[in-house]
C-alpha positions in Angstrom: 50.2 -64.5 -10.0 47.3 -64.0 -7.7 45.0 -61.2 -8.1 46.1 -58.0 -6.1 44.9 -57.4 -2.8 40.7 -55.5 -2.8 40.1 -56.3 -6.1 37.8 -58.5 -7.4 38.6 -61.1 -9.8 37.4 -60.4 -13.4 34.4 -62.8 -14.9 36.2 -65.8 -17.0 32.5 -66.1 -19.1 32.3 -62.5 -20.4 31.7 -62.5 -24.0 30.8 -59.8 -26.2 27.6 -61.4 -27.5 26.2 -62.5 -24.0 22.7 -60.9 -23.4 21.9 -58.5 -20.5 22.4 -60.1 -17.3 19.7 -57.5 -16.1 16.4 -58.0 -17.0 14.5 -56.7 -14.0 12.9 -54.3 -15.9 10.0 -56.6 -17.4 8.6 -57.0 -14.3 8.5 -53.5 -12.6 6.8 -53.6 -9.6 7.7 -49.6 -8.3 5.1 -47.2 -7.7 2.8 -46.1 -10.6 1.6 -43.1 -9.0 4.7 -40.3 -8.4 6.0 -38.9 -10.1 2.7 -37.3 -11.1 1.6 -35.9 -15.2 4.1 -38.8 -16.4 2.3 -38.2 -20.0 3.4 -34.4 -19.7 7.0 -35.4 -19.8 6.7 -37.3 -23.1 4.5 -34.3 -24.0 7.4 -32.1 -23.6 9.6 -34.2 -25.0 7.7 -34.6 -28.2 7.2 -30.6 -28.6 10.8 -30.0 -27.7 11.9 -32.9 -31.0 9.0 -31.5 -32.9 10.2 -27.4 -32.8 13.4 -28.5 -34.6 11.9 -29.6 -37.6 12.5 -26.7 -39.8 9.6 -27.3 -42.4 7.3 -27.4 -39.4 8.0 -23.8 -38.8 7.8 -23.0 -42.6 4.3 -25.0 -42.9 3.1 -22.7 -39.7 4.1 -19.1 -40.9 2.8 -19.8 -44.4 -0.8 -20.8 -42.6 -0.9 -17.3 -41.8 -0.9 -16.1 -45.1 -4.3 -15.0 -45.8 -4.9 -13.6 -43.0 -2.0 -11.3 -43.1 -3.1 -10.7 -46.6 -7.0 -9.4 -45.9 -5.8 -7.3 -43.3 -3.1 -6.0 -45.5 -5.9 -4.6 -48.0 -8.0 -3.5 -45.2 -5.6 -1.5 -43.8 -4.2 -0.1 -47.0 -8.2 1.2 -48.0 -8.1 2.7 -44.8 -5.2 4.3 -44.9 -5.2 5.9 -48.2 -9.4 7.2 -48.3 -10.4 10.6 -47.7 -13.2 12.9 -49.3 -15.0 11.4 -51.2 -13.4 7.9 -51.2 -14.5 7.6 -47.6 -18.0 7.4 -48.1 -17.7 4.5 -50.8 -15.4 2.9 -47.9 -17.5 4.0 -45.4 -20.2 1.7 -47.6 -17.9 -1.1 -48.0 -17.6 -1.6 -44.8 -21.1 -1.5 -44.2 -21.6 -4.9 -46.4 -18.4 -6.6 -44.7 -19.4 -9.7 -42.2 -16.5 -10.1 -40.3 -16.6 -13.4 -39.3 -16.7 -14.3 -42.9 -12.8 -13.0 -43.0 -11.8 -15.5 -40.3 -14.0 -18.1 -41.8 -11.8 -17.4 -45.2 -8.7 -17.6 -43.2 -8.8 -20.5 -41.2 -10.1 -22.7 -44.6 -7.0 -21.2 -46.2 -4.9 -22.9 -43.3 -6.3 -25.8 -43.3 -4.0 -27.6 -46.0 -0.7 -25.9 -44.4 -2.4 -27.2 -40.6 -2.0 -30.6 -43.1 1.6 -30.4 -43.7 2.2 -29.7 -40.3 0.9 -32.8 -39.1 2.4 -34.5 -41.7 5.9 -33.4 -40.2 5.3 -33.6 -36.3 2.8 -37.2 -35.9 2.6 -38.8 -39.2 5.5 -40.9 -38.4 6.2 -40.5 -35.0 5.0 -43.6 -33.1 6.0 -45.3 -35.9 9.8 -44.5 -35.1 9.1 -45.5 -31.8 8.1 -48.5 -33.1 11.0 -49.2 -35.3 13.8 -48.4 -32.8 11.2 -50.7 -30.4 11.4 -47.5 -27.8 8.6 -48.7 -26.4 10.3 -50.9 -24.4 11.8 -48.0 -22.6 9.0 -45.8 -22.2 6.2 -48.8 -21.2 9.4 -50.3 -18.7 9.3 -47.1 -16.6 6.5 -46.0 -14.5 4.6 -45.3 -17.4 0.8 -46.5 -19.0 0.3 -47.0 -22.6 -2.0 -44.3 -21.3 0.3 -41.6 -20.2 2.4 -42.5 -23.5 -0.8 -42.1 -26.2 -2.0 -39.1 -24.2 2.1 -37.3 -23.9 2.5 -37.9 -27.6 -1.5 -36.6 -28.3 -1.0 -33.4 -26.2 2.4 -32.6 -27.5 1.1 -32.3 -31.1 -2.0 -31.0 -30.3 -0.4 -27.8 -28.4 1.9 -27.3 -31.2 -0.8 -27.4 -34.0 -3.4 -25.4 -31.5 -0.6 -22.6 -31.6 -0.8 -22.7 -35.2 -4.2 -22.5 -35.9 -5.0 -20.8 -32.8 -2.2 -17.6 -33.1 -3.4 -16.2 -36.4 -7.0 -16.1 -35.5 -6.2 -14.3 -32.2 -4.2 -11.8 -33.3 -6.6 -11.0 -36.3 -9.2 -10.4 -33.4 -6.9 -8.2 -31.2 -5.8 -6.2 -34.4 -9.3 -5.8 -36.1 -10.9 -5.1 -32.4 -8.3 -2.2 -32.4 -8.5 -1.1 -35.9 -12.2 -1.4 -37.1 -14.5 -1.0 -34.2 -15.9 1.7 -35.7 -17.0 0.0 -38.3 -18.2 -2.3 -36.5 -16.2 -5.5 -36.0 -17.1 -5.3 -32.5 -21.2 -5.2 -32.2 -21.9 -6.8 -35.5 -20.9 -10.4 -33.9 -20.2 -9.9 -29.6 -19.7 -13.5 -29.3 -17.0 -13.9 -32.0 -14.3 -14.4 -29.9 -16.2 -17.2 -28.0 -16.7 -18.8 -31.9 -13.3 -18.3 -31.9 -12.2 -20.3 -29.6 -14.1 -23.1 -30.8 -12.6 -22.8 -34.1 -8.9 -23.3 -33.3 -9.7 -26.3 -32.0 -11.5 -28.3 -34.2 -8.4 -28.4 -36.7 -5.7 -29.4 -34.3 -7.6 -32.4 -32.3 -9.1 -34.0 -35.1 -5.5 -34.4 -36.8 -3.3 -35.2 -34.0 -5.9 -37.8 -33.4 -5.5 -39.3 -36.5 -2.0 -38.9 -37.0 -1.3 -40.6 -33.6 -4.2 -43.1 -34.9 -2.6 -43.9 -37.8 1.1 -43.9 -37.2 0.8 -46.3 -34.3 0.2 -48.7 -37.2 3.2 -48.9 -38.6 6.9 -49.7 -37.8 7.9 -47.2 -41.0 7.9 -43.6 -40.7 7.5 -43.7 -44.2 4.3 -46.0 -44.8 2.7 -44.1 -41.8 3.6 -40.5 -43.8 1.9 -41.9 -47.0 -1.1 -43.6 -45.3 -1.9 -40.6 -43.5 -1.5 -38.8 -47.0 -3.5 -41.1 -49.0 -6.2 -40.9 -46.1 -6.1 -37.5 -46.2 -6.4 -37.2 -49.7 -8.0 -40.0 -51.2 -11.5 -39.1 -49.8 -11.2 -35.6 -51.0 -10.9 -36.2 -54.4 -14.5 -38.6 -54.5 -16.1 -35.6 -52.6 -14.9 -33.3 -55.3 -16.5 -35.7 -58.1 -19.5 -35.9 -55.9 -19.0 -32.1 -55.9 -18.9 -32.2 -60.1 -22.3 -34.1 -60.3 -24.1 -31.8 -57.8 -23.1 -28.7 -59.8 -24.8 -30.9 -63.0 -27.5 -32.7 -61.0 -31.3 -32.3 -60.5 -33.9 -32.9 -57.6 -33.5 -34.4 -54.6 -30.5 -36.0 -54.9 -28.4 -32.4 -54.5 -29.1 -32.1 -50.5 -28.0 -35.3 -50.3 -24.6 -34.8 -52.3 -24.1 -32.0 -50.5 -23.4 -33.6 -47.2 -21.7 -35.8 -49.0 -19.2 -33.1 -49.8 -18.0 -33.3 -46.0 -17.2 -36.6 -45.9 -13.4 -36.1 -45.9 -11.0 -34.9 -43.3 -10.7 -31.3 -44.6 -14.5 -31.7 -45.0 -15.2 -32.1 -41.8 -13.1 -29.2 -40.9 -14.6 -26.9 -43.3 -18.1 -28.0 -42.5 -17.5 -27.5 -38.3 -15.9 -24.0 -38.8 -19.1 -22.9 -40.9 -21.3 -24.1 -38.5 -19.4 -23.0 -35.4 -19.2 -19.1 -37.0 -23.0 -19.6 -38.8 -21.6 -18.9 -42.3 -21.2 -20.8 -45.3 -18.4 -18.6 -46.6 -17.0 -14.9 -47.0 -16.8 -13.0 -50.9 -13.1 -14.4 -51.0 -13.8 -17.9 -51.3 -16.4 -17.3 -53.9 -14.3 -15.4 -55.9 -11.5 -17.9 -56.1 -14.1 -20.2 -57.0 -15.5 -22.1 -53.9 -18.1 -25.0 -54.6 -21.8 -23.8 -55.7 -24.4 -24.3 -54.0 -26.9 -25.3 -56.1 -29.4 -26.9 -53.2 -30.4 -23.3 -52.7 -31.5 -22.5 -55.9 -30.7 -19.3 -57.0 -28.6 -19.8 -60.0 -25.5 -20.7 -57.7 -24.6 -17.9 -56.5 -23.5 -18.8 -53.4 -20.9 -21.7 -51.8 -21.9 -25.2 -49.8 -23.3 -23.8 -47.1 -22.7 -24.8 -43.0 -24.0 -28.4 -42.5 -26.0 -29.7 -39.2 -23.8 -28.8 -36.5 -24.7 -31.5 -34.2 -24.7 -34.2 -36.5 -20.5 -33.0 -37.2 -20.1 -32.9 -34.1 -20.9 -36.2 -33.3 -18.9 -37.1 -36.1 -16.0 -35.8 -35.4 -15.8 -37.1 -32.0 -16.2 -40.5 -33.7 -13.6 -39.9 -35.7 -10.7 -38.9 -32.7 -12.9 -41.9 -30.7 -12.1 -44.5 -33.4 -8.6 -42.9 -34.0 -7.8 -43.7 -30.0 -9.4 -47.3 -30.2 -6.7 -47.9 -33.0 -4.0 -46.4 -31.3 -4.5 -48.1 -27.5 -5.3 -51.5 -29.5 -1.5 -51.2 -31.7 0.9 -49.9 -28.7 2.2 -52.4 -26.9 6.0 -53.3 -25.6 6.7 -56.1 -27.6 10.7 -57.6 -27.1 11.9 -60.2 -29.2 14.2 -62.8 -27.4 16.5 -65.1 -29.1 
């Protein structure tokens, strides 16, 4: 019977297992330019996946805990002091360096600012790699650069909020609360520190999660690298940390750089010198590192390294994390 009239005869070849007819898309030669911040689409993208993790929310509100718990005792003094209980307050208050109290609470965030990471970047790429998504995103009008620097700003905003939240509304609540006893004119410039501090935390990790996750084609061997990378150099700091607190001469200057050299490390040791501290009552009483280069008997925790010189080494390390990253991403199909 011959096919009916204005329709087209169906293919004879058509087989299930016959590959795309259509494979214009290796060669795109559309525009590159419109439409324009191509990486802030995957940016969005990745924050809108990366707010339904539920443990990413849990990490973020228990990164806040110290915070909430210093003003909670400072607030309760205040409230409950009259007569002659003021004026020992009064005095307490007197001895209190306030950017030591952020300096305690960011350090106490920094292993929750961890587990964040671990949850949003870790393995991230590394999906992408595995269900070979890259062949979608490097087909369109998209550059491996707009894809490394979506998926770098997307975790970077969502860690900044993190780090970046607590401190600000500690500021905004102390500057309300204890002015008068002088949170305002014993630093002016702290909220300028400030917003240095909240971002040392949240570039240098979603560097090196994006680093280090474009390496593998297994969310889960990204997730433990980044762990063990993480970790593993902490743990020689802290024996390096053993034999400075046993050591003599002039080797204890020396091992106490070497107590930065770590991720964490270099996030402690940029916070200290950003706020000019090496560390509020808090951390010496739940038994922060000595520092015996000063002399002194020990009284006092590792104090803020050269600036600069961290600086310059924490650009290298988001530098060196990027090289890594732009060097692994790549569209790669497989044809049979």
């Amino acid at each position: 019977m011959d096919n009916p009239p204005n329709v087209p005869p169906v293919a004879v070849n058509a087989s299930p297992a016959a590959p795309i007819a259509d494979l214009t898309y290796r060669n795109y030669t559309g525009p590159l330019s419109p439409p324009a911040f191509r990486w802030w689409a995957i940016a969005k993208m990745t924050m809108r996946l990366g707010v339904k993790k539920k443990a990413f929310w849990a990490w973020a509100a228990f990164s806040a805990w110290f915070y909430v718990l210093q003003l909670g005792i400072l607030t309760m003094l205040d409230q409950f002091s009259s007569g002659r209980n003021r004026e020992f307050l009064d005095q307490f208050y007197r001895m209190v360096r306030w950017k030591d109290l952020f300096l305690d609470g960011y350090l106490s965030s920094l292993f929750f600012l961890f587990l964040c990471t671990l949850v949003l970047a870790s393995g991230n790429i590394a999906a992408d790699n595995k269900a070979n998504a890259l062949l979608v995103y490097l087909s369109k009008p998209a550059t491996k650069l707009d894809y490394l620097l979506g998926k770098w700003t997307g975790f970077f905003l969502m860690l900044l909020a993190v780090s970046g939240a607590p401190m600000l509304l500690t500021y905004g609540y102390g500057l309300m609360t204890f002015r008068e006893h002088g949170f305002l004119t014993q630093e002016p410039w702290l909220v300028a520190r400030l917003l240095g501090l909240m971002v040392i935390c949240p570039a240098l990790l979603a560097s090196v999660g994006v680093g280090v996750s474009a390496q593998f084609d297994q969310p889960r061997y990204a997730t433990a690298a980044f762990a063990g990378l993480y970790f593993l150099p902490m743990v020689v700091s802290y024996v390096m940390l053993a034999v400075m607190r046993h050591g003599e001469g002039d080797a204890l200057p020396v091992l106490q750089n070497l107590y930065y050299s770590h991720l964490a490390g270099l996030e402690e040791g940029l916070g200290k010198a950003i706020l000019d501290t090496k560390g509020g009552f808090a951390r010496a009483l739940l038994g922060g590192p000595r520092n015996l280069a000063e002399g002194g008997g020990g009284d006092g925790i590792v104090g803020p390294p050269n600036g600069y010189v961290f600086i310059v080494a924490w650009a290298a390390v988001i530098a060196v994390s990027a090289f890594l990253a732009w060097r692994r991403v790549r569209a790669v199909e497989v044809v049979k």
